[in-house]
Structure formats: structure tokens, C-alpha cells
PDBQT receptor file of N, H, CA, C and O in Angstrom, charges set to zero:
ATOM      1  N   UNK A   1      10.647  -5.716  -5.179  1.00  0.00    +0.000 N 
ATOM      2  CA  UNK A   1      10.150  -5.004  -4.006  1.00  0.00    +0.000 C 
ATOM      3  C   UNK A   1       9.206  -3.880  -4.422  1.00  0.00    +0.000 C 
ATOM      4  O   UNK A   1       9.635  -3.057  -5.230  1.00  0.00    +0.000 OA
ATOM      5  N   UNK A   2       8.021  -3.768  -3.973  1.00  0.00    +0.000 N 
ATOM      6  H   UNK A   2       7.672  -4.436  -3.316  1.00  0.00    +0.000 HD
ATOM      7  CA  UNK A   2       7.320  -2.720  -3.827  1.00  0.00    +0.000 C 
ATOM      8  C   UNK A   2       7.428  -1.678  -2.576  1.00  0.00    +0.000 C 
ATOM      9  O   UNK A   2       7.705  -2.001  -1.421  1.00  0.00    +0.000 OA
ATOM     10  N   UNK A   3       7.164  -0.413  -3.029  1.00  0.00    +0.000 N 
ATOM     11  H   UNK A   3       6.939  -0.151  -3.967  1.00  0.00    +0.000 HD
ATOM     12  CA  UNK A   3       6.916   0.387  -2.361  1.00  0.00    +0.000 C 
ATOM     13  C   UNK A   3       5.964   0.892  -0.855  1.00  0.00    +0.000 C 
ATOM     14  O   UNK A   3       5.071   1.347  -1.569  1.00  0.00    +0.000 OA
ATOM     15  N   UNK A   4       5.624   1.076   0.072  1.00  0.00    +0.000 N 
ATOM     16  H   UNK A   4       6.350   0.706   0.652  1.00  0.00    +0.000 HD
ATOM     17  CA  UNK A   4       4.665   1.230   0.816  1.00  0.00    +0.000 C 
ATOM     18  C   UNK A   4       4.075   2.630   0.396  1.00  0.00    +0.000 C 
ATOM     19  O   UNK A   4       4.770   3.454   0.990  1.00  0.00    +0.000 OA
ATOM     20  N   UNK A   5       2.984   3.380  -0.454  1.00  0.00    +0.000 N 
ATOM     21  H   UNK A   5       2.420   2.710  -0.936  1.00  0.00    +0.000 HD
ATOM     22  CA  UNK A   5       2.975   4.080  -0.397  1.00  0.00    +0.000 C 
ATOM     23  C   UNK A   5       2.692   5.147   0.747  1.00  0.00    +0.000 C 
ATOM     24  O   UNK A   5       2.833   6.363   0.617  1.00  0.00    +0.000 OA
ATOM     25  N   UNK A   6       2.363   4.631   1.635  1.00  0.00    +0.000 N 
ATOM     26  H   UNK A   6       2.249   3.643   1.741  1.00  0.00    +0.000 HD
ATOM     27  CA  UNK A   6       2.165   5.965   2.835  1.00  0.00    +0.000 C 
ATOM     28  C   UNK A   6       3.185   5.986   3.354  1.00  0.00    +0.000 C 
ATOM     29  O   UNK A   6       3.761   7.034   3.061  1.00  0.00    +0.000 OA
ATOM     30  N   UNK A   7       3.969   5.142   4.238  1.00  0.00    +0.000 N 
ATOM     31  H   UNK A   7       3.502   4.291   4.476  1.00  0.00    +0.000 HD
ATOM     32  CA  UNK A   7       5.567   5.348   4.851  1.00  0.00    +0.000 C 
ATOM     33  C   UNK A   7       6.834   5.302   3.739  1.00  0.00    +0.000 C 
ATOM     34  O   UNK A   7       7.838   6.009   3.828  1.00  0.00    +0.000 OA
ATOM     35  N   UNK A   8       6.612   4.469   2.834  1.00  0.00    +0.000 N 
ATOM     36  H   UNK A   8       5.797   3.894   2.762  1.00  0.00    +0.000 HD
ATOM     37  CA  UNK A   8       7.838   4.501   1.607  1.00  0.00    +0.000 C 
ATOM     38  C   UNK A   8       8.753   2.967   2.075  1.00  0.00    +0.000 C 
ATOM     39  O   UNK A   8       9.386   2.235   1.314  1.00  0.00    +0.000 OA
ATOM     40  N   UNK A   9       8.626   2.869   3.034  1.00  0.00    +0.000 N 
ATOM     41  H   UNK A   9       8.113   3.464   3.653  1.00  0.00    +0.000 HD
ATOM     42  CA  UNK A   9       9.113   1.143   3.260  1.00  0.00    +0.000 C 
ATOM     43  C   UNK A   9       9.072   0.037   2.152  1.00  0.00    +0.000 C 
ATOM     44  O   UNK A   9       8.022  -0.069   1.519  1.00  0.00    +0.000 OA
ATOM     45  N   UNK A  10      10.174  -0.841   1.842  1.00  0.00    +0.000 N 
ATOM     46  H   UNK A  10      11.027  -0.755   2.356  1.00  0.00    +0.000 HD
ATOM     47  CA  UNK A  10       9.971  -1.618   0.256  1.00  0.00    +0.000 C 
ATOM     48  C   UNK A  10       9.072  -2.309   1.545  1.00  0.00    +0.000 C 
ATOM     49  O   UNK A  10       9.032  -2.185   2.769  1.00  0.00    +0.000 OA
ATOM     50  N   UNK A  11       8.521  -2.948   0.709  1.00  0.00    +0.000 N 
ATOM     51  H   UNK A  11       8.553  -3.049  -0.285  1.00  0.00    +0.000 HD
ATOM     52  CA  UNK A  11       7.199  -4.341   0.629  1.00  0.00    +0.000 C 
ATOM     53  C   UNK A  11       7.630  -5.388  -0.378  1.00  0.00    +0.000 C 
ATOM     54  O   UNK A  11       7.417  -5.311  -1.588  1.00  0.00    +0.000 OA
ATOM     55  N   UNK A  12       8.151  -6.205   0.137  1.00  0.00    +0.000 N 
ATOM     56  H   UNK A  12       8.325  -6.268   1.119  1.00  0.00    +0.000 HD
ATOM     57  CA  UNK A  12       8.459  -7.845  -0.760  1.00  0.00    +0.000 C 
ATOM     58  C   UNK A  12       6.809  -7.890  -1.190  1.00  0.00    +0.000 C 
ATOM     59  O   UNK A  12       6.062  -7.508  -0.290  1.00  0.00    +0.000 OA
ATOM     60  N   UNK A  13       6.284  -8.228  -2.207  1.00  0.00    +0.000 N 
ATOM     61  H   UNK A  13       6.891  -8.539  -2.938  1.00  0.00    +0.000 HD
ATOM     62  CA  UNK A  13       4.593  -8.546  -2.571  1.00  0.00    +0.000 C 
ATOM     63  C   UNK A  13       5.023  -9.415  -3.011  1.00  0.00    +0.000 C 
ATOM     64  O   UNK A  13       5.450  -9.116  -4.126  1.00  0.00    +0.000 OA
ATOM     65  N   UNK A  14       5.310 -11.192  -2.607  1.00  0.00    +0.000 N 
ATOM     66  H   UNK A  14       4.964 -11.436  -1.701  1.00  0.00    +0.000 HD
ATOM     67  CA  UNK A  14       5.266 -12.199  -2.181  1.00  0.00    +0.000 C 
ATOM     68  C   UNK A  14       5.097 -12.309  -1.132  1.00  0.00    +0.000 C 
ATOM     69  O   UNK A  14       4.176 -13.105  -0.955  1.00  0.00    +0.000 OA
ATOM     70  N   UNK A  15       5.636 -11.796   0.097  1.00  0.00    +0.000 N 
ATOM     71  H   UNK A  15       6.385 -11.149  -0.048  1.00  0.00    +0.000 HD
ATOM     72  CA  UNK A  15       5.067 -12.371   1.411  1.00  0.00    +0.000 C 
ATOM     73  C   UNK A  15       3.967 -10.867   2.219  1.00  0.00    +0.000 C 
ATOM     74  O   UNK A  15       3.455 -10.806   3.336  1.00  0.00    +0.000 OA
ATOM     75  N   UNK A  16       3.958 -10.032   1.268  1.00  0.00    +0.000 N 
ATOM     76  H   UNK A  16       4.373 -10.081   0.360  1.00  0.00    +0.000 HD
ATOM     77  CA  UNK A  16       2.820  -8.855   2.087  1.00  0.00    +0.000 C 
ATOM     78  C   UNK A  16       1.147  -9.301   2.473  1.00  0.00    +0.000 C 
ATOM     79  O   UNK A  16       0.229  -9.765   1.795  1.00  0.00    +0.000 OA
ATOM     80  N   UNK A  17       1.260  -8.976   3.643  1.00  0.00    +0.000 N 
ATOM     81  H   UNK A  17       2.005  -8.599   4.193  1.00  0.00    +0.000 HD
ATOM     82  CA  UNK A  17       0.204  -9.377   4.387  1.00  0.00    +0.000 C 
ATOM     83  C   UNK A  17      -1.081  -8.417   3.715  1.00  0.00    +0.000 C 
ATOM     84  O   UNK A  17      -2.147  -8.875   3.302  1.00  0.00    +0.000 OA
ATOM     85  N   UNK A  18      -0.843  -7.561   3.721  1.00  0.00    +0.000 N 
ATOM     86  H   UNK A  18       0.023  -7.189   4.057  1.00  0.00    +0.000 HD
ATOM     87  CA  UNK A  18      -1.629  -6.137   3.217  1.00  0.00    +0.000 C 
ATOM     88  C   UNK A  18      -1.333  -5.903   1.859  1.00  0.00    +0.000 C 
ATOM     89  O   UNK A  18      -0.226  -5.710   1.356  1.00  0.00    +0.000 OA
ATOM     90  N   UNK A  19      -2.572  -5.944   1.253  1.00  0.00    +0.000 N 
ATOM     91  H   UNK A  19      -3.472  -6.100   1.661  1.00  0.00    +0.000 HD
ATOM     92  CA  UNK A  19      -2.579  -5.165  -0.145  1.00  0.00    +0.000 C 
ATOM     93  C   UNK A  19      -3.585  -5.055  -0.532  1.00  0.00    +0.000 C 
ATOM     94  O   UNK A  19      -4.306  -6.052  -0.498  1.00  0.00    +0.000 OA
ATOM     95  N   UNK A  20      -4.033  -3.981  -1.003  1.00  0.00    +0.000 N 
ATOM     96  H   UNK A  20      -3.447  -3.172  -1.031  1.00  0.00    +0.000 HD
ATOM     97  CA  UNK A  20      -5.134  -3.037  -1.757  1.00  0.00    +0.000 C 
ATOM     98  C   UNK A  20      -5.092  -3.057  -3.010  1.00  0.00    +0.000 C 
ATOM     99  O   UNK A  20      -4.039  -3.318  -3.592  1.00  0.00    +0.000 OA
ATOM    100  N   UNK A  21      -6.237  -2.784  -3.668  1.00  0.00    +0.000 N 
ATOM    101  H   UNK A  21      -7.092  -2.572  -3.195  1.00  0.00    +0.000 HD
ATOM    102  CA  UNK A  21      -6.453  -2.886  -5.199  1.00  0.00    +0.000 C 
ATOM    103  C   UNK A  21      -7.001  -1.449  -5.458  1.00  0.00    +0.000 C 
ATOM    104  O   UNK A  21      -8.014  -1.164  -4.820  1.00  0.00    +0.000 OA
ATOM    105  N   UNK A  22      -6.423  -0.368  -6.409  1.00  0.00    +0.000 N 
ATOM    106  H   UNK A  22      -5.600  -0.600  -6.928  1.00  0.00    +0.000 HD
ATOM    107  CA  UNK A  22      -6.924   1.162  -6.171  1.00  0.00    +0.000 C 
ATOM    108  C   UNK A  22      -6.958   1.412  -7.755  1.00  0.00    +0.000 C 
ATOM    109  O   UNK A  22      -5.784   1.506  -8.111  1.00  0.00    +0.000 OA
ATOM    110  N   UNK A  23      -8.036   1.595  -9.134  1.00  0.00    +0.000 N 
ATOM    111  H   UNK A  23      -8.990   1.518  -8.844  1.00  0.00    +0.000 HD
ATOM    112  CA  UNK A  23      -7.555   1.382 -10.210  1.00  0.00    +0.000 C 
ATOM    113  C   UNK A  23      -6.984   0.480 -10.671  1.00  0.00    +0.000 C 
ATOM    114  O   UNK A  23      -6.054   0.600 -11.468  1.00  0.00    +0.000 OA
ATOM    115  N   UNK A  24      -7.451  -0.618 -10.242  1.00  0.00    +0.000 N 
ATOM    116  H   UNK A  24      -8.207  -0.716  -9.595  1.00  0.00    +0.000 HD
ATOM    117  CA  UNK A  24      -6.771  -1.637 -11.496  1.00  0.00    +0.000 C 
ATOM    118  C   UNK A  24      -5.170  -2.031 -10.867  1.00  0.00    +0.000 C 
ATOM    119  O   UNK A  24      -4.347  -2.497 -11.656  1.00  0.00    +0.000 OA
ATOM    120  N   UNK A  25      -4.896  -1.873  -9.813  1.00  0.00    +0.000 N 
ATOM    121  H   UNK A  25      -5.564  -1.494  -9.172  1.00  0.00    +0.000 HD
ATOM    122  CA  UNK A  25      -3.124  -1.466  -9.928  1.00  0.00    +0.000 C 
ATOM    123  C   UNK A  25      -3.171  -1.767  -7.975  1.00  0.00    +0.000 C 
ATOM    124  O   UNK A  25      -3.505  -0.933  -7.133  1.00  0.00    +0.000 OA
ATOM    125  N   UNK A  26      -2.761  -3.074  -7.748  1.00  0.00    +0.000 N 
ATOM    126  H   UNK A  26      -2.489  -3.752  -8.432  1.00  0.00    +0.000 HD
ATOM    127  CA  UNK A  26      -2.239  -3.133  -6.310  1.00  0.00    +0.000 C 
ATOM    128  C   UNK A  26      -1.217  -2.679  -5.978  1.00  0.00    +0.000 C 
ATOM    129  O   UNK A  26      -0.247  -2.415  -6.688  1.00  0.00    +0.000 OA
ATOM    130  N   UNK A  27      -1.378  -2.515  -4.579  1.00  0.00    +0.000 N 
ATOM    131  H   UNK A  27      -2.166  -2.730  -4.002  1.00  0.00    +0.000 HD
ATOM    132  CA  UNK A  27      -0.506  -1.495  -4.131  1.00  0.00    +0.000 C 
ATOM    133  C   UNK A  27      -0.135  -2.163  -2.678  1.00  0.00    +0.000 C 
ATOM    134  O   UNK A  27      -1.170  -2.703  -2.289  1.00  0.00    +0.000 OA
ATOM    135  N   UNK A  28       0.876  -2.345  -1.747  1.00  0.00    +0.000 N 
ATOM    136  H   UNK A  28       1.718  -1.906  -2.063  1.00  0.00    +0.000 HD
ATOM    137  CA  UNK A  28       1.814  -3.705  -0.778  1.00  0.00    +0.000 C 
ATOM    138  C   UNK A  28       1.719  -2.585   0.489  1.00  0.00    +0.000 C 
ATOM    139  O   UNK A  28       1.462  -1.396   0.302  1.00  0.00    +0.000 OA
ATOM    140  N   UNK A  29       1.949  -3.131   1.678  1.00  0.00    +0.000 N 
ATOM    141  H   UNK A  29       2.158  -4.098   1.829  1.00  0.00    +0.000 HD
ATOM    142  CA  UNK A  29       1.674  -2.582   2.967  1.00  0.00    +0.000 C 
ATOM    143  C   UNK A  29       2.464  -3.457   3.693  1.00  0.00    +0.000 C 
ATOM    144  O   UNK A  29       2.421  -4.687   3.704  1.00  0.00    +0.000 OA
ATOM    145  N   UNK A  30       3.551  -2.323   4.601  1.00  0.00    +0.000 N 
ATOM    146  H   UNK A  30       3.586  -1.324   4.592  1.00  0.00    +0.000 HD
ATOM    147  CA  UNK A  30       4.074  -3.086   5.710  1.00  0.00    +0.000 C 
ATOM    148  C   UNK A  30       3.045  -3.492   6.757  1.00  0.00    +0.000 C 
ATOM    149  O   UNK A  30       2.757  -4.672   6.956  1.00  0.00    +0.000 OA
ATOM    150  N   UNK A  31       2.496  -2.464   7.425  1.00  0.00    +0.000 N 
ATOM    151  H   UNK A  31       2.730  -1.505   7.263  1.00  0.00    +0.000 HD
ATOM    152  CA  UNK A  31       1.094  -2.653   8.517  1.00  0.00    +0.000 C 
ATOM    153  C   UNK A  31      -0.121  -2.560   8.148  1.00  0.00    +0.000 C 
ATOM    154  O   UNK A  31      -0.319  -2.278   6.966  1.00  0.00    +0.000 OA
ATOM    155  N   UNK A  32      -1.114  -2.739   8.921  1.00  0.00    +0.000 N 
ATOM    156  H   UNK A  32      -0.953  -2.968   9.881  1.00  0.00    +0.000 HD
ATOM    157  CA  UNK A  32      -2.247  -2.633   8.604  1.00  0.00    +0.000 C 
ATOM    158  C   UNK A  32      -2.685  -1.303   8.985  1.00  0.00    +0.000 C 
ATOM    159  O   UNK A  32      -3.685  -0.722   8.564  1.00  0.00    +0.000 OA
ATOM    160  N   UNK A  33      -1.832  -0.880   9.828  1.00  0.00    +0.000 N 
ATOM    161  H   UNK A  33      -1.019  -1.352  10.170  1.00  0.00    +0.000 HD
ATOM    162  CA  UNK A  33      -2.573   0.837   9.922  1.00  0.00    +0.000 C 
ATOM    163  C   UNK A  33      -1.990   1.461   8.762  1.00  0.00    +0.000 C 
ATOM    164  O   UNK A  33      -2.600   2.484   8.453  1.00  0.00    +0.000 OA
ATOM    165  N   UNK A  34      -0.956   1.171   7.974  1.00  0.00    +0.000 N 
ATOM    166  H   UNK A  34      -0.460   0.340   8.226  1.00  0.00    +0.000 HD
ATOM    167  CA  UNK A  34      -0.551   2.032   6.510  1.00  0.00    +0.000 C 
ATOM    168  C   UNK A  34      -1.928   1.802   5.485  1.00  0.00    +0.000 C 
ATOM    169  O   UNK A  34      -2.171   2.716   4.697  1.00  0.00    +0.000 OA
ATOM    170  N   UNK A  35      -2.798   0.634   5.489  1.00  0.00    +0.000 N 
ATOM    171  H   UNK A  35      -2.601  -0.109   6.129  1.00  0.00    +0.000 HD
ATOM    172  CA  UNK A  35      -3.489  -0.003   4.495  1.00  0.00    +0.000 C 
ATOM    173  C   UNK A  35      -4.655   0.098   4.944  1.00  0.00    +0.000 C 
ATOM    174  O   UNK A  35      -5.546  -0.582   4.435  1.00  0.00    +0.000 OA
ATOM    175  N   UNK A  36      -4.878   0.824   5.827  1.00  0.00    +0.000 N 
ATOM    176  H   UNK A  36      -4.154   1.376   6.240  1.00  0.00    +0.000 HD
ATOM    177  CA  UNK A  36      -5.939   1.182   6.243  1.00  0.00    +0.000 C 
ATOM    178  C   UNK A  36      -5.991   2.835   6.325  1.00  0.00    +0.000 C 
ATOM    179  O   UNK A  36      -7.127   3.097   6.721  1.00  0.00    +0.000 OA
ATOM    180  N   UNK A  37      -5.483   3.680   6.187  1.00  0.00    +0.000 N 
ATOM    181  H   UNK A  37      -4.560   3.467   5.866  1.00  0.00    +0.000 HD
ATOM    182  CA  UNK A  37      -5.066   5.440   5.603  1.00  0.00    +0.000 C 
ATOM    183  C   UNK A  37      -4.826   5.213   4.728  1.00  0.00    +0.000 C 
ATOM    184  O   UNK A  37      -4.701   6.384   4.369  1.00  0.00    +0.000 OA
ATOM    185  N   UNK A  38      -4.460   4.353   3.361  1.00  0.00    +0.000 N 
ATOM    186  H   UNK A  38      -4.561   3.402   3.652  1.00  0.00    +0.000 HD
ATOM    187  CA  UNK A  38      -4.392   4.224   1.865  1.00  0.00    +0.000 C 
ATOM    188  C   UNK A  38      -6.025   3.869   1.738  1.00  0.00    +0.000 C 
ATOM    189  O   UNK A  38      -6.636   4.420   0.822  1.00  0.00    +0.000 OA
ATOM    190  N   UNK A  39      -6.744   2.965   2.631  1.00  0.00    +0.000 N 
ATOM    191  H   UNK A  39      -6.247   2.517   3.375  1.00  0.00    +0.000 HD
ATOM    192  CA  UNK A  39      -8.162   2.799   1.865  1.00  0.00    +0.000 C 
ATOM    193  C   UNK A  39      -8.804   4.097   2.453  1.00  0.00    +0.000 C 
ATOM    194  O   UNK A  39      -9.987   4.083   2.113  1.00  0.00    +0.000 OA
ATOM    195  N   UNK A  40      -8.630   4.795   2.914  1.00  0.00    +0.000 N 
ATOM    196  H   UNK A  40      -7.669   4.806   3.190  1.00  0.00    +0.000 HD
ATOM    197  CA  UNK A  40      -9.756   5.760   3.554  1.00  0.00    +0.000 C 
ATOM    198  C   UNK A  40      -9.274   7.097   2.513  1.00  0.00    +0.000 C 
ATOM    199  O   UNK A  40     -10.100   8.009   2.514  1.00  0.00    +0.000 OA
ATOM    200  N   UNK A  41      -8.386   7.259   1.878  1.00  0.00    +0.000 N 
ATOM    201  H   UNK A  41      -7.715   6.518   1.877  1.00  0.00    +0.000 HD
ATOM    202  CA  UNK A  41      -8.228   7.881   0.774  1.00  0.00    +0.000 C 
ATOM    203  C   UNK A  41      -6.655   7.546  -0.062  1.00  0.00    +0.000 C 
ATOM    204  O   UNK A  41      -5.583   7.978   0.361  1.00  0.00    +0.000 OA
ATOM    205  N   UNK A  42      -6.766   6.911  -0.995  1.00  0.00    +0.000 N 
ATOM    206  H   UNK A  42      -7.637   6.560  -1.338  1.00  0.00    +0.000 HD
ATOM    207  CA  UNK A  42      -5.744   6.542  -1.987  1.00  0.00    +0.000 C 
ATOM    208  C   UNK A  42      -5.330   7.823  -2.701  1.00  0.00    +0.000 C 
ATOM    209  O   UNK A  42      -4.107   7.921  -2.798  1.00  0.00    +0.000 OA
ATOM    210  N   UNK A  43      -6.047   8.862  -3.243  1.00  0.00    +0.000 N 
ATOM    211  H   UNK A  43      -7.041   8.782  -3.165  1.00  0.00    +0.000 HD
ATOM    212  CA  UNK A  43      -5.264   9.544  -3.894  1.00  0.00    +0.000 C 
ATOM    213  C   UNK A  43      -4.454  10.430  -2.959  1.00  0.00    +0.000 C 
ATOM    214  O   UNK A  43      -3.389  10.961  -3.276  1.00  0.00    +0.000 OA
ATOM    215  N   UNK A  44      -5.044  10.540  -1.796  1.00  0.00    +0.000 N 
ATOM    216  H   UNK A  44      -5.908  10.109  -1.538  1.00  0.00    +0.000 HD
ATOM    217  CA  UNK A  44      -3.885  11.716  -0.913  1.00  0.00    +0.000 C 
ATOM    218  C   UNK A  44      -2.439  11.001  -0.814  1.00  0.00    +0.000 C 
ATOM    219  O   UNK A  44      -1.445  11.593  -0.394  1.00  0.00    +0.000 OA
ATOM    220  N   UNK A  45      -2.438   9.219  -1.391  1.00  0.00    +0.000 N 
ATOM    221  H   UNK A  45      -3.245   8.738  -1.732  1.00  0.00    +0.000 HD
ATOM    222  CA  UNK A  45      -1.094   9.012  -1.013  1.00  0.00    +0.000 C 
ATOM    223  C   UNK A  45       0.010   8.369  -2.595  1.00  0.00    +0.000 C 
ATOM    224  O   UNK A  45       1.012   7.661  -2.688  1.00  0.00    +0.000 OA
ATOM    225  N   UNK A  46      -1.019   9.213  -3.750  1.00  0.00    +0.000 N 
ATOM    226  H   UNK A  46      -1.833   9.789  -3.675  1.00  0.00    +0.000 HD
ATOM    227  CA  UNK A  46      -0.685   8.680  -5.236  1.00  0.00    +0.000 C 
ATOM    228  C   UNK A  46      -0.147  10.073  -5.806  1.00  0.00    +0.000 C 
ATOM    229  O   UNK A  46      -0.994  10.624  -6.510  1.00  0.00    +0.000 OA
ATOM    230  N   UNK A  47       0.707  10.575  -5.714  1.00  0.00    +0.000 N 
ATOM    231  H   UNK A  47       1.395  10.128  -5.142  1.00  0.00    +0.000 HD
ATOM    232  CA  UNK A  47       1.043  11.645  -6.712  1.00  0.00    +0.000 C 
ATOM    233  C   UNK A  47       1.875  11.714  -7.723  1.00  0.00    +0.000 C 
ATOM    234  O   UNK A  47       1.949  12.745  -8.393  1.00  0.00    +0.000 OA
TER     235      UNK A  47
């Protein structure tokens, strides 16, 4: 299970609909409005 980084929700990344590539390093999305505020800035949600 992956993480969602903006809400924190696991993400199975086998069946995630949403996922971003940020550095080399994908990153799993419950919705598309989480994966869409991760692309409009990734580091505000990488610390």
C-alpha cells in the first residue's frame, strides 16, 4: 500500500487510478482532486 500524499489515505498502486511521477519516484492518489493539488505543487505535499 502506498500512501496518498495530500490526504494520507493508503492507495493499493495496483489498482490506483491516479498517479504522478515527481523526481523519478511515483506517487498513488485516491481522487483526482488529491492528484491534481500534488501536480500544481508537489513539494508543499513532500516533507
Amino acid at each position: 500500500m502506498a500512501k496518498d500524499p495530500v490526504c494520507g489515505m493508503d492507495v493499493d498502486e495496483k489498482t490506483a487510478k491516479w498517479v504522478s511521477e515527481y523526481k523519478g519516484k511515483k506517487y498513488y492518489f485516491c481522487a483526482p482532486g488529491c492528484k491534481k493539488k500534488f501536480d500544481a505543487d508537489p513539494s508543499k505535499f513532500l516533507k
